[in-house]
mmJSON file of the N, C-alpha and C atoms, coordinates in Angstrom:
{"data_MODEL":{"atom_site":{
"group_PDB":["ATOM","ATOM","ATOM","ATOM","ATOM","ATOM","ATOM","ATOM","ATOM","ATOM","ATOM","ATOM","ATOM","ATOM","ATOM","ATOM","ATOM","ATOM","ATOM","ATOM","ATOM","ATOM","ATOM","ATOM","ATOM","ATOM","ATOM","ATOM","ATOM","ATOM","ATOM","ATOM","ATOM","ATOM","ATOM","ATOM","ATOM","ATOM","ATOM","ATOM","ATOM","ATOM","ATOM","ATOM","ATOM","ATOM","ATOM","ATOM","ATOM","ATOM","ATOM","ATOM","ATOM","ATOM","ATOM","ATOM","ATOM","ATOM","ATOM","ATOM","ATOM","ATOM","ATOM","ATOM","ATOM","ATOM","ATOM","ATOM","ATOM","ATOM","ATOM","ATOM","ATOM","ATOM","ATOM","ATOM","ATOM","ATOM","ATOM","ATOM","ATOM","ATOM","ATOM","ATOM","ATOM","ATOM","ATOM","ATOM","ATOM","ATOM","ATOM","ATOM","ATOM","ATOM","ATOM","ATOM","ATOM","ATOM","ATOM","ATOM","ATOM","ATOM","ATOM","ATOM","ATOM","ATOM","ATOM","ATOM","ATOM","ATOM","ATOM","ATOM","ATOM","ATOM","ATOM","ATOM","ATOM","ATOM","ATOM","ATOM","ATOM","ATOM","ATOM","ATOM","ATOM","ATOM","ATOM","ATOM","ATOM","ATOM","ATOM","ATOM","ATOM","ATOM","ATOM","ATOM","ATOM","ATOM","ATOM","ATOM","ATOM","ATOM","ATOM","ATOM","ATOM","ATOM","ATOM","ATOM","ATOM","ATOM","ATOM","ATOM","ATOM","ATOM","ATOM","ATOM","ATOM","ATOM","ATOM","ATOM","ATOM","ATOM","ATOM","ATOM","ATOM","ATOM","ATOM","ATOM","ATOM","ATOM","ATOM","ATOM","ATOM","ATOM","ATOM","ATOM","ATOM","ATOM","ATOM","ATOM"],
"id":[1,2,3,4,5,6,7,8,9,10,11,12,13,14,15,16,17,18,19,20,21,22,23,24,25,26,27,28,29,30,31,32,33,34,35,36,37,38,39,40,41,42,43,44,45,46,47,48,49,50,51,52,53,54,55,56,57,58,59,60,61,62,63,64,65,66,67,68,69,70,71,72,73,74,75,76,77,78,79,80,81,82,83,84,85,86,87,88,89,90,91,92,93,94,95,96,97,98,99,100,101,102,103,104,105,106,107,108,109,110,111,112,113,114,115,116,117,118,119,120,121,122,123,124,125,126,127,128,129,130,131,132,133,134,135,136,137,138,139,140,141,142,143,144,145,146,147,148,149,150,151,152,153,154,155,156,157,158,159,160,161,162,163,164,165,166,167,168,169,170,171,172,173,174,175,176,177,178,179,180],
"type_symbol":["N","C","C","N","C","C","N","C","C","N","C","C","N","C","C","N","C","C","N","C","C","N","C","C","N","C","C","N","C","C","N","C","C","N","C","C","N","C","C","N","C","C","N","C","C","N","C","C","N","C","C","N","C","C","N","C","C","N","C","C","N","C","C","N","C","C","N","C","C","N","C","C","N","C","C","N","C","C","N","C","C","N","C","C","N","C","C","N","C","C","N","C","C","N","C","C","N","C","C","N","C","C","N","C","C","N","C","C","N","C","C","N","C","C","N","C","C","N","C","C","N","C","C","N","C","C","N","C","C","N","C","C","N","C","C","N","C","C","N","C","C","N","C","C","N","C","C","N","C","C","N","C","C","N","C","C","N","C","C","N","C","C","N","C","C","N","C","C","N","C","C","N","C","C","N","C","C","N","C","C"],
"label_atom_id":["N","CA","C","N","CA","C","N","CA","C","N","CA","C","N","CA","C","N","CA","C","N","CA","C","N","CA","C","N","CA","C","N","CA","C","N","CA","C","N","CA","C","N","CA","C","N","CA","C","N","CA","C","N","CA","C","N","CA","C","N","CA","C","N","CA","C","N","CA","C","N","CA","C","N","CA","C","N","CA","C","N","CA","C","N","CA","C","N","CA","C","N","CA","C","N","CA","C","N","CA","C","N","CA","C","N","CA","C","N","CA","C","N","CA","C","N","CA","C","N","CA","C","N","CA","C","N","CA","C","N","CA","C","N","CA","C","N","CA","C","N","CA","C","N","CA","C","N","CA","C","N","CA","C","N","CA","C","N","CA","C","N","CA","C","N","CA","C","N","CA","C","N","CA","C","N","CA","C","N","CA","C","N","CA","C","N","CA","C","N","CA","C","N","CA","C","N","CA","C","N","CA","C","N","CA","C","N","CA","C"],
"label_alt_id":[null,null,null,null,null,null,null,null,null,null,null,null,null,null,null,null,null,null,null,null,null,null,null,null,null,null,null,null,null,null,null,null,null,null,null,null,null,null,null,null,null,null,null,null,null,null,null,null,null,null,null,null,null,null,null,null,null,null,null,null,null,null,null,null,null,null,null,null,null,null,null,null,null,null,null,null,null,null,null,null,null,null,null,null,null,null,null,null,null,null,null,null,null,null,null,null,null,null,null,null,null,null,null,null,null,null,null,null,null,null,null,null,null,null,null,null,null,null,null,null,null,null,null,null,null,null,null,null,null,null,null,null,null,null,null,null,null,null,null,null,null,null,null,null,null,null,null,null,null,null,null,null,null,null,null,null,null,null,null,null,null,null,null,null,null,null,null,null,null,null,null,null,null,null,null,null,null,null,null,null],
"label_comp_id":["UNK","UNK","UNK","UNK","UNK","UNK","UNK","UNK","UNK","UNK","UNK","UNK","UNK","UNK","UNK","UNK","UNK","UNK","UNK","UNK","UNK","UNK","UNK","UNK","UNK","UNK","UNK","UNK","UNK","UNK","UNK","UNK","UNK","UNK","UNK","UNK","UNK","UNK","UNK","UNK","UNK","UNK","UNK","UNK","UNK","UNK","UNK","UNK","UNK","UNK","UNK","UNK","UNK","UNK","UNK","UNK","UNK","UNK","UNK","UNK","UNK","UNK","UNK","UNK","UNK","UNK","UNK","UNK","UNK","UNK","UNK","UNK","UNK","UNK","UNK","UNK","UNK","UNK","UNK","UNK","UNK","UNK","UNK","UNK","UNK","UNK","UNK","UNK","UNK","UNK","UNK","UNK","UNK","UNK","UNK","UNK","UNK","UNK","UNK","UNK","UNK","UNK","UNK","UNK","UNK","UNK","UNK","UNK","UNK","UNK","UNK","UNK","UNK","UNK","UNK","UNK","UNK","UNK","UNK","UNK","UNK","UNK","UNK","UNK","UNK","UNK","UNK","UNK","UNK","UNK","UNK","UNK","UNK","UNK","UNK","UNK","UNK","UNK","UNK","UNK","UNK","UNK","UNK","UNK","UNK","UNK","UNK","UNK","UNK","UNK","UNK","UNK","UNK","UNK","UNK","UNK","UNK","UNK","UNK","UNK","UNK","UNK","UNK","UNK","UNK","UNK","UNK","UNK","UNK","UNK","UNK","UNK","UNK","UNK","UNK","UNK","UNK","UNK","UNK","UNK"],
"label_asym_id":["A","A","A","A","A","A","A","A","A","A","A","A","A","A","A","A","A","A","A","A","A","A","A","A","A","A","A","A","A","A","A","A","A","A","A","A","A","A","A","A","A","A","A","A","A","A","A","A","A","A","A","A","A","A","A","A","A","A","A","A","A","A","A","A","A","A","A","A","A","A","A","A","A","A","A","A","A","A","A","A","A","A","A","A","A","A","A","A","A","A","A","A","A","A","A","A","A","A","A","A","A","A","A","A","A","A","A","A","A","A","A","A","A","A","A","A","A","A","A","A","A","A","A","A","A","A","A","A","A","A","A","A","A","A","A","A","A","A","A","A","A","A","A","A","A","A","A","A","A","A","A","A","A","A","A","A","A","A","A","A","A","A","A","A","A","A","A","A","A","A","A","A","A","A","A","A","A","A","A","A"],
"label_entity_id":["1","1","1","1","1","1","1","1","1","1","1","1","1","1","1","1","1","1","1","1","1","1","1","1","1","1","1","1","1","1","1","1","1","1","1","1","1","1","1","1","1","1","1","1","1","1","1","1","1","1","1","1","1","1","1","1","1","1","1","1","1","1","1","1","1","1","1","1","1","1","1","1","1","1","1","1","1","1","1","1","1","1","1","1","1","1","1","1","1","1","1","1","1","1","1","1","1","1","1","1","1","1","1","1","1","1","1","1","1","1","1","1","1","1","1","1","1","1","1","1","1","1","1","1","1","1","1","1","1","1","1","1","1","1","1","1","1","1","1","1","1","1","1","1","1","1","1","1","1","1","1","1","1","1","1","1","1","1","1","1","1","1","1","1","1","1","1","1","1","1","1","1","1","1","1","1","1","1","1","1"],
"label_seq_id":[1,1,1,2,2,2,3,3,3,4,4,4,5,5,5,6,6,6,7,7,7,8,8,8,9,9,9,10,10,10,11,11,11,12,12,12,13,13,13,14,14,14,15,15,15,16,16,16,17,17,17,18,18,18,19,19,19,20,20,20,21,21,21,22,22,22,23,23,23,24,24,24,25,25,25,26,26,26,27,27,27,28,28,28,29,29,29,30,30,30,31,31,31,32,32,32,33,33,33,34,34,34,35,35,35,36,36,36,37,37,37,38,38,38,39,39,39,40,40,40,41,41,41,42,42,42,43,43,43,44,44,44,45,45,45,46,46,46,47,47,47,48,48,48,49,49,49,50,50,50,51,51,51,52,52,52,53,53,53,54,54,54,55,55,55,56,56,56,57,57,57,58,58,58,59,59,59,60,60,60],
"pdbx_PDB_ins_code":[null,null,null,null,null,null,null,null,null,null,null,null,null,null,null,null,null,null,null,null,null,null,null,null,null,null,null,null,null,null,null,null,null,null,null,null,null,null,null,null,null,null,null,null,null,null,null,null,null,null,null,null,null,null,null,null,null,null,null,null,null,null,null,null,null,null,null,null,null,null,null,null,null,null,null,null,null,null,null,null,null,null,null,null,null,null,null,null,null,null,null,null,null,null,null,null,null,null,null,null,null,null,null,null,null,null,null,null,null,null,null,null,null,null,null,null,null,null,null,null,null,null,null,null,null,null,null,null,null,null,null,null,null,null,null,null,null,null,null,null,null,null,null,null,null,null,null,null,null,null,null,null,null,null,null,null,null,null,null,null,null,null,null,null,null,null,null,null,null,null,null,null,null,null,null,null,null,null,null,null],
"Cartn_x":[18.328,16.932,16.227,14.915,14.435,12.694,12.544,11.502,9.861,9.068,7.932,6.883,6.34,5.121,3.788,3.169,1.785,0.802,-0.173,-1.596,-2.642,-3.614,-4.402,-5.868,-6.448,-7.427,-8.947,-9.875,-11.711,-11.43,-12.405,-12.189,-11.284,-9.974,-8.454,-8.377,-8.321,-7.469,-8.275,-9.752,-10.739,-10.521,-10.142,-9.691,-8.116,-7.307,-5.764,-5.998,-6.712,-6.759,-5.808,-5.743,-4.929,-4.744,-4.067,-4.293,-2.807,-2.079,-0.205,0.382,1.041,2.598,3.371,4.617,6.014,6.215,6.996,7.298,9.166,9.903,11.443,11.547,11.86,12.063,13.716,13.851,15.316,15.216,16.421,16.493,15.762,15.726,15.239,13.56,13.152,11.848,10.88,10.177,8.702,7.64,6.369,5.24,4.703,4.926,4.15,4.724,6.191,6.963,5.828,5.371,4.95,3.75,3.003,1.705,1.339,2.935,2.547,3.028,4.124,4.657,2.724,1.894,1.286,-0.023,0.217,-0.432,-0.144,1.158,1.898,1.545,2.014,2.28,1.042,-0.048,-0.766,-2.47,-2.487,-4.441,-3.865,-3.925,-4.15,-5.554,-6.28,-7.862,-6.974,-6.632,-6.041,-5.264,-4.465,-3.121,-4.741,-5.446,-6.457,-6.932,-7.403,-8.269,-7.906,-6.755,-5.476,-5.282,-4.799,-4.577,-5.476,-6.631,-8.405,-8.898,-8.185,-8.667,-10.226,-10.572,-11.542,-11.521,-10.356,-9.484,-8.681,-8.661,-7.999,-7.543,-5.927,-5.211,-4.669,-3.894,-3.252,-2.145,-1.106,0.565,0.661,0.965,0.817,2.815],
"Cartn_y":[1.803,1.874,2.954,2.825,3.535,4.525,5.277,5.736,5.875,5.216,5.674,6.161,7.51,8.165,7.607,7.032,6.556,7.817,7.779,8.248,7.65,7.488,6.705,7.37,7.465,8.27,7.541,8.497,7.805,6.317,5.623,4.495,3.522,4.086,3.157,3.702,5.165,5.477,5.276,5.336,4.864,3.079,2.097,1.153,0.946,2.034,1.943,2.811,3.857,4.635,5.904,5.588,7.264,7.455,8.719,8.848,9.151,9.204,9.171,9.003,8.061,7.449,6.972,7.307,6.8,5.533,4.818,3.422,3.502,2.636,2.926,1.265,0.778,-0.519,-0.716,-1.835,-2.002,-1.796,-1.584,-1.571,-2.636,-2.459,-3.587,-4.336,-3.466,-3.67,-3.866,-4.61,-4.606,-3.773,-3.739,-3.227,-4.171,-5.842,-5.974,-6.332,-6.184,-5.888,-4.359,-3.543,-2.607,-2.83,-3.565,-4.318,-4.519,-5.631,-6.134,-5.763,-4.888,-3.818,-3.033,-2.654,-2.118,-3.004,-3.828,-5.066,-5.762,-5.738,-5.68,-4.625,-3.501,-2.091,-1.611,-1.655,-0.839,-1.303,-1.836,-2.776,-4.143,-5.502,-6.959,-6.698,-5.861,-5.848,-5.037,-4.179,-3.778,-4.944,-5.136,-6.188,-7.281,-7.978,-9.46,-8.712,-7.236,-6.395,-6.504,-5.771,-6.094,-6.903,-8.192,-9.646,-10.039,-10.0,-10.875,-10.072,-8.816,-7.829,-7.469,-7.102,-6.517,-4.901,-4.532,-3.506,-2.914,-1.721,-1.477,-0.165,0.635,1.058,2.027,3.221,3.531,3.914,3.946,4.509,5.643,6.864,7.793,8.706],
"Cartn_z":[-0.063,0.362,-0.454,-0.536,-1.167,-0.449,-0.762,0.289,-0.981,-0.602,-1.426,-0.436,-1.095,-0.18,-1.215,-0.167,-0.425,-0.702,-1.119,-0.575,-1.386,0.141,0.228,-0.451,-1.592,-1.365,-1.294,-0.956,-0.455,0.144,0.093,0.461,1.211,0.12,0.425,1.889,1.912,3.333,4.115,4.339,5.216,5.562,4.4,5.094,5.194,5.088,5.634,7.666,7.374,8.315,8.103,7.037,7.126,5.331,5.188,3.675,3.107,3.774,3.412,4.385,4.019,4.663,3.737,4.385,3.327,4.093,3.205,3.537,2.907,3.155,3.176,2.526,1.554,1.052,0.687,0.57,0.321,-1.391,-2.043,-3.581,-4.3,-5.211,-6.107,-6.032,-4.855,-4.083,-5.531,-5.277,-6.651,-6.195,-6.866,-6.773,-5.469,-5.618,-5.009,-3.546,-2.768,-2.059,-1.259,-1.806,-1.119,-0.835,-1.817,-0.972,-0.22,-0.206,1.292,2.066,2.145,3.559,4.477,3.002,3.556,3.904,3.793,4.905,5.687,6.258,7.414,8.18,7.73,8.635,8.948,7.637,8.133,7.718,6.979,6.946,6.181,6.777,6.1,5.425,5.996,4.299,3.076,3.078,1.664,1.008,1.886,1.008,0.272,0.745,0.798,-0.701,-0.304,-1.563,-2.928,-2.434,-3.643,-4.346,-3.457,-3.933,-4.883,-4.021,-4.328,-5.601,-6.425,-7.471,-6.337,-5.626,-5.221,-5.133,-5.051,-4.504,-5.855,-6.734,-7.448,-7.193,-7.769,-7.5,-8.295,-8.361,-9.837,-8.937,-9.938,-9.545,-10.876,-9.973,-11.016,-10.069],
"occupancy":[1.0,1.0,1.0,1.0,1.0,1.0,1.0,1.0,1.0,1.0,1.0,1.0,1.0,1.0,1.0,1.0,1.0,1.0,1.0,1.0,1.0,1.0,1.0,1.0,1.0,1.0,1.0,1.0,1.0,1.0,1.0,1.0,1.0,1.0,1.0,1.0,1.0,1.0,1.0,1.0,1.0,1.0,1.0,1.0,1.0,1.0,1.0,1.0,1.0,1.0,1.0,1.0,1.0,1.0,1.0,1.0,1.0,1.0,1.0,1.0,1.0,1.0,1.0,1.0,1.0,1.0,1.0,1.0,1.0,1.0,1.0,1.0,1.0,1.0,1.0,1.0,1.0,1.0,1.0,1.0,1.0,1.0,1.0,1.0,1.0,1.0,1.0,1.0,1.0,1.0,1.0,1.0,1.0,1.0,1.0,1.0,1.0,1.0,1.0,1.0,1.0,1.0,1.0,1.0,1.0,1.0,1.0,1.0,1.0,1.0,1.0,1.0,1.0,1.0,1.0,1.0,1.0,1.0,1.0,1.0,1.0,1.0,1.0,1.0,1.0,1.0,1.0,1.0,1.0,1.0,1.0,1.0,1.0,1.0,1.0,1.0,1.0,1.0,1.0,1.0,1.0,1.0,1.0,1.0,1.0,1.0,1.0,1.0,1.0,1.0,1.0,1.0,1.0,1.0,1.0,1.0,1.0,1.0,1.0,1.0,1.0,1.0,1.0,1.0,1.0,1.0,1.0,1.0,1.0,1.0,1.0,1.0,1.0,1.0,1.0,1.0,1.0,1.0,1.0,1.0],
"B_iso_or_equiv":[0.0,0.0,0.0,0.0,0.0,0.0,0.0,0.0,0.0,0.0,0.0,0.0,0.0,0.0,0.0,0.0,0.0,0.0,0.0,0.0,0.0,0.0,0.0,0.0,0.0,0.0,0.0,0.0,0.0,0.0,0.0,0.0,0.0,0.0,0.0,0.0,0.0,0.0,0.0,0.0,0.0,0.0,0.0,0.0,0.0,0.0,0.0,0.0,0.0,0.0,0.0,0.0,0.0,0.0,0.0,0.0,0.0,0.0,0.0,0.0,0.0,0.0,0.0,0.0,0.0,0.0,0.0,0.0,0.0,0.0,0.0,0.0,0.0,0.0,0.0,0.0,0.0,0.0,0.0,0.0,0.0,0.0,0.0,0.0,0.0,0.0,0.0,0.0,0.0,0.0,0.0,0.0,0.0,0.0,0.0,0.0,0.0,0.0,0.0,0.0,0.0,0.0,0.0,0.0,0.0,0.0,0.0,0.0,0.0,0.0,0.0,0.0,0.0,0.0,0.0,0.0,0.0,0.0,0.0,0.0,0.0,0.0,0.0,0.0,0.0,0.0,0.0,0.0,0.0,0.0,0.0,0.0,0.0,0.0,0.0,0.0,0.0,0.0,0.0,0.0,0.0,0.0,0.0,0.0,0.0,0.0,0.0,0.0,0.0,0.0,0.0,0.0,0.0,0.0,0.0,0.0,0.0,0.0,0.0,0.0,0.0,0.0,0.0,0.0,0.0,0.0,0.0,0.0,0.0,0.0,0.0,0.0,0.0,0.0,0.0,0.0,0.0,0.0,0.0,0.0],
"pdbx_formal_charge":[null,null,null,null,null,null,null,null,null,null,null,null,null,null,null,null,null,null,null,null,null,null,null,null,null,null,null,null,null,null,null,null,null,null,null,null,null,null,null,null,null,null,null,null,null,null,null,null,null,null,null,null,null,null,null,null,null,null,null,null,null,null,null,null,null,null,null,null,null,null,null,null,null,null,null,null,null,null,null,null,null,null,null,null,null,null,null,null,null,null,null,null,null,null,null,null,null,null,null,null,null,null,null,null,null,null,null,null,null,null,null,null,null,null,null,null,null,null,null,null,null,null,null,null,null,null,null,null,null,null,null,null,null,null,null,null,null,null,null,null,null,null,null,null,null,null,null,null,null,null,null,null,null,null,null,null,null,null,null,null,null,null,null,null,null,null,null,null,null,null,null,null,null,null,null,null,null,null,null,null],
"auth_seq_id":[1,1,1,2,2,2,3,3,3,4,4,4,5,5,5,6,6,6,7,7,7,8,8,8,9,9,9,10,10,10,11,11,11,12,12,12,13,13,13,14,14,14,15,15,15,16,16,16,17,17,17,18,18,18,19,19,19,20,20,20,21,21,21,22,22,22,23,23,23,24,24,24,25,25,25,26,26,26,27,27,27,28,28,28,29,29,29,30,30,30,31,31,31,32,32,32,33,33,33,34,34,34,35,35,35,36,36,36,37,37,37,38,38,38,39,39,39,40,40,40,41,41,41,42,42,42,43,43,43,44,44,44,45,45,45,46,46,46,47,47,47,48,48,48,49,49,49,50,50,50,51,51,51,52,52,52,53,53,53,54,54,54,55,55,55,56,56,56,57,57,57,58,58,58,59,59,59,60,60,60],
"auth_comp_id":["UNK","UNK","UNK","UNK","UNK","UNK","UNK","UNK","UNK","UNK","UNK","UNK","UNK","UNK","UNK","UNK","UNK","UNK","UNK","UNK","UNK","UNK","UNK","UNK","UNK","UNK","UNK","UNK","UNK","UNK","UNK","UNK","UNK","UNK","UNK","UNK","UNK","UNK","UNK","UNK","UNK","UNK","UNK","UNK","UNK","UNK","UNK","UNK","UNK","UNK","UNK","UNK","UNK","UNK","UNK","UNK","UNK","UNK","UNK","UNK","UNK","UNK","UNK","UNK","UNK","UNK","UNK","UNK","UNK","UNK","UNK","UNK","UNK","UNK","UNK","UNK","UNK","UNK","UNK","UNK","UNK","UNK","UNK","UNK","UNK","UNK","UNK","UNK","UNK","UNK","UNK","UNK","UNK","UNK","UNK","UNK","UNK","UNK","UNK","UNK","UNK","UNK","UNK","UNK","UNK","UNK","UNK","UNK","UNK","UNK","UNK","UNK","UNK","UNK","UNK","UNK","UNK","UNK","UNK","UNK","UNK","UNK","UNK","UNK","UNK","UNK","UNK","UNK","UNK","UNK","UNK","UNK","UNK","UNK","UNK","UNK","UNK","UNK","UNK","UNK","UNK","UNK","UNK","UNK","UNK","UNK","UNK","UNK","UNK","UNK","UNK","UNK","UNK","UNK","UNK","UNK","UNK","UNK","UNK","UNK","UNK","UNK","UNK","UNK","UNK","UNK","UNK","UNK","UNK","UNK","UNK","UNK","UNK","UNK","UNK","UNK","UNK","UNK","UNK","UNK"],
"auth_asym_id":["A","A","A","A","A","A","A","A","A","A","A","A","A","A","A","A","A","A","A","A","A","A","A","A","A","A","A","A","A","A","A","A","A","A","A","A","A","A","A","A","A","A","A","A","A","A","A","A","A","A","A","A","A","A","A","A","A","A","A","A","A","A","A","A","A","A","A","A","A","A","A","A","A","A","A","A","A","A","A","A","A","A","A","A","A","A","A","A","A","A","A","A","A","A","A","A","A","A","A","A","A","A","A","A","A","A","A","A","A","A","A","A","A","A","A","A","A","A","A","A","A","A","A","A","A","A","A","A","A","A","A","A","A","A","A","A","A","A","A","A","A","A","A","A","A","A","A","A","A","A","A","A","A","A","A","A","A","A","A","A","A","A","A","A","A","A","A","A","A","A","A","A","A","A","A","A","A","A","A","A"],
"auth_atom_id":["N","CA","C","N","CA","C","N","CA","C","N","CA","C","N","CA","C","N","CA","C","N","CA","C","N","CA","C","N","CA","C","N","CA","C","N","CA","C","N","CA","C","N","CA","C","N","CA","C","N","CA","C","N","CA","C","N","CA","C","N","CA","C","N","CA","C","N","CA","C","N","CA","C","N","CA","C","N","CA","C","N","CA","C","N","CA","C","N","CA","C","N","CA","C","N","CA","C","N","CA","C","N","CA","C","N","CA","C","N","CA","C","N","CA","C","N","CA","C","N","CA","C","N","CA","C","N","CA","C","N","CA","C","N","CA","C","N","CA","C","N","CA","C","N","CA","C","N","CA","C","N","CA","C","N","CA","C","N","CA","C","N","CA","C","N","CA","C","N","CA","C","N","CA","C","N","CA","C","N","CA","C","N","CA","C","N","CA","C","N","CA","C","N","CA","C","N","CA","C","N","CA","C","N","CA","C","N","CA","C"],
"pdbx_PDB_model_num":[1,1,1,1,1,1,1,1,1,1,1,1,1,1,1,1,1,1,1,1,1,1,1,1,1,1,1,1,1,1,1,1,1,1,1,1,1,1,1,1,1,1,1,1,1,1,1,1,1,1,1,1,1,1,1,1,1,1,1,1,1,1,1,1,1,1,1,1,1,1,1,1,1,1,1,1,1,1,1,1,1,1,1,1,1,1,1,1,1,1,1,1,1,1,1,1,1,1,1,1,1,1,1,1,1,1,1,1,1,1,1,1,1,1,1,1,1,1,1,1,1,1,1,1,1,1,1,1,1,1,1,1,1,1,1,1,1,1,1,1,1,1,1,1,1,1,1,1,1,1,1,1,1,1,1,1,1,1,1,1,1,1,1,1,1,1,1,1,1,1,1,1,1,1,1,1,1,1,1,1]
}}}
């Protein structure tokens, strides 16, 4: 398993509701495996955002 800490910043965490949380994925997990954990767990508008390119992102 693997643990990734989010943060959410302006906007994003205003529509996640919060601005960090870790999420725990099994190995081999993708980018977009965490997507959608976090449109499960925690806003279906981010994951749609995401999807739809309405919504853009950086992994730093």
């Amino acid at each position: 398993m693997i643990r990734i800490k989010t943060v959410f910043l302006a906007r994003a965490g205003d529509i996640v509701g919060k601005h960090v949380h870790e999420f725990t994925l099994p190995e081999g997990s993708t980018l977009k495996d965490l997507i959608r954990e976090i449109g499960v767990k925690l806003s279906k508008r981010f994951y749609e955002g995401v999807i739809n390119g309405r919504l853009i992102f950086s992994i730093f």
